[in-house]
C-alpha positions, 0 to 999 in steps of 0.5 A: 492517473498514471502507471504506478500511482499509489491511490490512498483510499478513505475507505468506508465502514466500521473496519475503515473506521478502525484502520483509519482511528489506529493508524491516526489517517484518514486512509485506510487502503491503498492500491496501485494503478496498473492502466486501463482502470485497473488497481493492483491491491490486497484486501482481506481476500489477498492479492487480487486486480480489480477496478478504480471504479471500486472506489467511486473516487474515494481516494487521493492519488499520490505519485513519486517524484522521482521514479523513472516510467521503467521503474514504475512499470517493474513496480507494477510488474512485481506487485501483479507477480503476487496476485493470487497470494493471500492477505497478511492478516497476522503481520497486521498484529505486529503493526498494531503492536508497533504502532502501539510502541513495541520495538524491533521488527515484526515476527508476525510479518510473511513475505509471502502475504501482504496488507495493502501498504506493504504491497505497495511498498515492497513493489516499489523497494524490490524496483529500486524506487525509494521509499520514505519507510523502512526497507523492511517494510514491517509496519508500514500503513496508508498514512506513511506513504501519504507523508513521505516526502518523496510522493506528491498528491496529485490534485 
């Protein structure tokens, strides 16, 4: 792996099992490697570093195609720069009223917390790394950032 990639997680347990259902994915985290076995991630703890190794190889590792290794490594500074900030468990509502069809932006959404995919997200957006989601970042899921176009799953 290298510095930036963003590892979906097919996650484990009933609450993966909800994620994954409501989100029609078969991911249910995501993170970002940071080096030396490191992810950065948010969890129901919040934003925290931790290692790869926690996942036990459970996930598919995607890569943008076009960030330069600075951009990367600004993504990663930014996203490390939250650590300590807690999980976004209210934005989440607004996500499940979007995907459920509710339209306009998430009132529920606090920039100064974050689930798992909007970490990611915003880290890459704020390093100018373009995304396939909406800048805002107020609903995005594992599932989006596996279908944009401008990552690559890394086999």
């Amino acid at each position: 792996m290298k510095i930036g990639d963003i590892l979906n997680v097919q996650g484990k347990g009933w609450i993966g099992e909800v994620i994954r259902w409501f989100t029609k994915s078969k991911y249910s985290h995501t993170a970002c490697y940071i080096g030396d076995g490191k992810i950065v991630e948010s969890d129901f703890g919040g934003v925290m570093i931790s290692s790869v190794k926690k996942y036990d190889g459970k996930f598919d590792v995607f890569r943008h195609r076009f960030a330069t290794e600075t951009q990367l490594a600004d993504a990663v500074l930014w996203m490390k720069g939250q650590v300590g900030k807690g999980y976004d468990y209210l934005g989440l509502i607004g996500v499940g009223l979007a995907i459920i069809g509710r339209k306009g932006r998430n009132c529920f959404d606090d920039k100064n917390r974050y689930w798992c995919s909007e970490l990611v997200a915003d880290g890459y957006i704020n390093s100018g790394i373009v995304l396939c989601v909406d800048p805002d970042t107020y609903k995005v899921s594992p599932q989006d950032l596996a279908d944009c176009g401008f990552l690559t799953k890394i086999e």
